[in-house]
SEVEXTOR-17858 format. One record per residue (C-alpha): residue in one letter; x, y, z; residue number from 1. Coordinates in nm, 3 decimals. Layout:
<aa:a	X:X	Y:Y	Z:Z	i:NUM>;
...
# end
This chain:
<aa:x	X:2.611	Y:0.151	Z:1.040	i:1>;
<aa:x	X:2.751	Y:-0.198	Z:1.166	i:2>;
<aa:x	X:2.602	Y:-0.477	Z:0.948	i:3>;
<aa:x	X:2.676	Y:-0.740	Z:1.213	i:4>;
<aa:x	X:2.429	Y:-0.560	Z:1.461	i:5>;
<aa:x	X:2.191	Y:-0.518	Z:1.169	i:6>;
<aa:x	X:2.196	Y:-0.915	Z:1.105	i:7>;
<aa:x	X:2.230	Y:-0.967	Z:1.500	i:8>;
<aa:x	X:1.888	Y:-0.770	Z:1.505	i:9>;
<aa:x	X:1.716	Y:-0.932	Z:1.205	i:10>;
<aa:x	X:1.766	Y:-1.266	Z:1.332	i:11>;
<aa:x	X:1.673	Y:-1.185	Z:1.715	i:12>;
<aa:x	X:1.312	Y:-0.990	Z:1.562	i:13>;
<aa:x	X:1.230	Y:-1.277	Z:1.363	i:14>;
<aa:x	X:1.294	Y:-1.532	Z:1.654	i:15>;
<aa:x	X:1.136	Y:-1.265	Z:1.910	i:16>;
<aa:x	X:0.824	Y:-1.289	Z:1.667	i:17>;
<aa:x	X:0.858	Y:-1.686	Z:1.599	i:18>;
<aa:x	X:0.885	Y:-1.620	Z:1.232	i:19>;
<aa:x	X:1.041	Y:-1.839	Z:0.991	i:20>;
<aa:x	X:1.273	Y:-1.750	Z:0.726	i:21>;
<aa:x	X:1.031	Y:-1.880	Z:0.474	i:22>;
<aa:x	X:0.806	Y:-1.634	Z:0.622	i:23>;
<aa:x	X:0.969	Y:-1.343	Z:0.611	i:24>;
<aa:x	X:1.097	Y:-1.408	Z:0.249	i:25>;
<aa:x	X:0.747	Y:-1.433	Z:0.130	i:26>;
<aa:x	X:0.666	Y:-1.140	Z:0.298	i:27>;
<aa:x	X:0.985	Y:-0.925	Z:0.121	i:28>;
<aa:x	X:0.886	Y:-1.106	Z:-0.208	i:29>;
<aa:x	X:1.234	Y:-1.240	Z:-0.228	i:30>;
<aa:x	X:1.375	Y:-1.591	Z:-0.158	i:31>;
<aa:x	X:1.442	Y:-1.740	Z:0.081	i:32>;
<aa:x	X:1.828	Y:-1.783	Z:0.065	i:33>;
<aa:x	X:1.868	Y:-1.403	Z:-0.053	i:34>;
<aa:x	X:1.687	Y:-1.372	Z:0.368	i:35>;
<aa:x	X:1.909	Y:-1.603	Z:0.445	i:36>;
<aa:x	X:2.203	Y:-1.395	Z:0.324	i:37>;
<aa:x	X:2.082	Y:-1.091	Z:0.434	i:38>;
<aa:x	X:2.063	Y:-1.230	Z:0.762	i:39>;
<aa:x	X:2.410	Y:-1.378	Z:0.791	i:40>;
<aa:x	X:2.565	Y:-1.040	Z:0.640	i:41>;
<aa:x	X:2.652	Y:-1.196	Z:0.314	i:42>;
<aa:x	X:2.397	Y:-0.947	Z:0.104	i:43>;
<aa:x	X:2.289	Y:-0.556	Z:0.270	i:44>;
<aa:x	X:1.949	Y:-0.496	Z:0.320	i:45>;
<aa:x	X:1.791	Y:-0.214	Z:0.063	i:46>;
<aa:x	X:1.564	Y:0.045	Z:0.160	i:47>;
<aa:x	X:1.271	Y:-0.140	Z:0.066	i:48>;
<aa:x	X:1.346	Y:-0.454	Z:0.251	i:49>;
<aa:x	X:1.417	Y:-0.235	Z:0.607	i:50>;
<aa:x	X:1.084	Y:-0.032	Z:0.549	i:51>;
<aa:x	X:0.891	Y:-0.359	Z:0.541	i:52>;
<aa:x	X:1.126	Y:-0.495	Z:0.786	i:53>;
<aa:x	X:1.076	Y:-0.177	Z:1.069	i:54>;
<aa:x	X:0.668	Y:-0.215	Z:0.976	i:55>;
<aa:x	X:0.651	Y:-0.563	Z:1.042	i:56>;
<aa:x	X:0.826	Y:-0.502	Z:1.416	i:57>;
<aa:x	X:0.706	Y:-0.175	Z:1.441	i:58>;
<aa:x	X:1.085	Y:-0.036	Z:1.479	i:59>;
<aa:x	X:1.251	Y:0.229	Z:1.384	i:60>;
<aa:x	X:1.504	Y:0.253	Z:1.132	i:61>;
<aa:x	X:1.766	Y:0.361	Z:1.408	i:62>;
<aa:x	X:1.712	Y:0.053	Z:1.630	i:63>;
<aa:x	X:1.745	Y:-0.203	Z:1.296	i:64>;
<aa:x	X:2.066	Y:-0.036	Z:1.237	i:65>;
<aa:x	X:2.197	Y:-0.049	Z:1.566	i:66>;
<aa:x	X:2.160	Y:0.333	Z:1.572	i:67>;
<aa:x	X:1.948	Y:0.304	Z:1.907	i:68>;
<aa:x	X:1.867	Y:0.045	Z:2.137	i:69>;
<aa:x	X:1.513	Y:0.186	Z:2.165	i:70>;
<aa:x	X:1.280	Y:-0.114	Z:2.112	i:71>;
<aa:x	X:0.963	Y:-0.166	Z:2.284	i:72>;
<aa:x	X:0.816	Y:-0.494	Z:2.163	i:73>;
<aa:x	X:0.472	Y:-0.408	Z:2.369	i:74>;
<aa:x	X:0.432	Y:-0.155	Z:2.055	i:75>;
<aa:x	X:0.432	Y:-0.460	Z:1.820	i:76>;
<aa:x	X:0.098	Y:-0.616	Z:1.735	i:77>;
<aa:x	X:0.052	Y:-0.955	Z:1.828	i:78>;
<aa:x	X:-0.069	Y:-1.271	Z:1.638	i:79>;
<aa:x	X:-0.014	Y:-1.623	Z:1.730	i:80>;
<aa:x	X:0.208	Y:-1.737	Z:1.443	i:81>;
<aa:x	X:0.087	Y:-2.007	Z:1.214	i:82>;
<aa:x	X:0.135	Y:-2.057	Z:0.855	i:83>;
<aa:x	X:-0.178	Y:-1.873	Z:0.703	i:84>;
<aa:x	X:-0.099	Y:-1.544	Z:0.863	i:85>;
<aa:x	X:-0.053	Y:-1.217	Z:0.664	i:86>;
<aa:x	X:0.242	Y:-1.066	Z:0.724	i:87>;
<aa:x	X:0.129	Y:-0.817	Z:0.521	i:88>;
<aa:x	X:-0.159	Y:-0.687	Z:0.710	i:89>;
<aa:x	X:0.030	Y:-0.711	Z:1.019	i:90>;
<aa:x	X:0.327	Y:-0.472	Z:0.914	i:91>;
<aa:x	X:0.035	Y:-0.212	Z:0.797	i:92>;
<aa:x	X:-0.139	Y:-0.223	Z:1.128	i:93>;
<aa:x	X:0.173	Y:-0.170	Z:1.305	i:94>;
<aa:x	X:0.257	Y:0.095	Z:1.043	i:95>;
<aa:x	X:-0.079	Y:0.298	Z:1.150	i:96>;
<aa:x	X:0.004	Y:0.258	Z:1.514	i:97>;
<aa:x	X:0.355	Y:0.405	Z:1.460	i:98>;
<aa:x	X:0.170	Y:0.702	Z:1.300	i:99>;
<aa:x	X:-0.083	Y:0.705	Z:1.555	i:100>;
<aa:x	X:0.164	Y:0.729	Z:1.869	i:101>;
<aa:x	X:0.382	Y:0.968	Z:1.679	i:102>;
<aa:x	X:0.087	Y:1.213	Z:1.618	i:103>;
<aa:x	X:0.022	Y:1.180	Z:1.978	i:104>;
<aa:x	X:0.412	Y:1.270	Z:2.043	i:105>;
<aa:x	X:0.298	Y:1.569	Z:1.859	i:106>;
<aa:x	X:0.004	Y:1.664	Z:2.018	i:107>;
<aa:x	X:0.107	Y:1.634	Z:2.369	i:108>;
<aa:x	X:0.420	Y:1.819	Z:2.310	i:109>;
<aa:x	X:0.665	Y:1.486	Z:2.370	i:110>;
<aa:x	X:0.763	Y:1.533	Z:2.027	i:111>;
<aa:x	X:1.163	Y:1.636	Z:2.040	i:112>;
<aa:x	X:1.231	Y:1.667	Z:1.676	i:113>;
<aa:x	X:1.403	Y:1.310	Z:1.618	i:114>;
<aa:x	X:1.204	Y:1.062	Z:1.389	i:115>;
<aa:x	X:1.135	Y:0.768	Z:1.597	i:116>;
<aa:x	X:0.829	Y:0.603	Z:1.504	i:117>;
<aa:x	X:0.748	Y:0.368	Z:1.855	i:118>;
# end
């Protein structure tokens, strides 16, 4: 794993999305600087912090990590960003549609035995 792609990544999602860092501290429940230091590569993320993270874009683990460059932000769902929003609720649609299109992988027979949840 090469932490610079995994903060090159972080920062390019949360523009992509027109996040804030404020944002998507509140949303990790850490602060703001600690985001800020993941971001720049001074502090790894944890386990935790990338399953949020991969809900919230509806990525996989692989493509965070700069395992894969398999992204399809059409897979994401959508909200025009504004201060109220709930992150929250947005990472656990996303995480249902992951689950849906994977159990349609499955059913149709796409399904080639590698986890990747878009």
């Amino acid at each position: 794993m090469d932490n610079n792609i995994t903060c090159i990544r972080l920062k390019k999602l949360r523009k992509l999305h027109n996040f804030t860092q404020k944002q998507l501290a509140d949303y990790l429940e850490i602060d703001q600087s600690n985001f800020s230091k993941i971001e720049n590569g001074k502090r790894t993320l944890n386990l935790t912090l990338a399953n949020k993270i991969c809900n919230l874009y509806a990525c996989s683990h692989e493509y965070l990590l700069g395992i894969s460059d398999d992204y399809d932000v059409d897979n994401v769902i959508v909200v025009e960003n504004n201060s109220n929003m709930d992150l929250n609720a947005i990472a656990k649609v996303n995480e249902v549609m992951m689950h849906l299109n994977l159990l349609n992988d499955l059913d149709s027979g796409v399904y080639d035995g590698q986890i990747d949840t878009n």
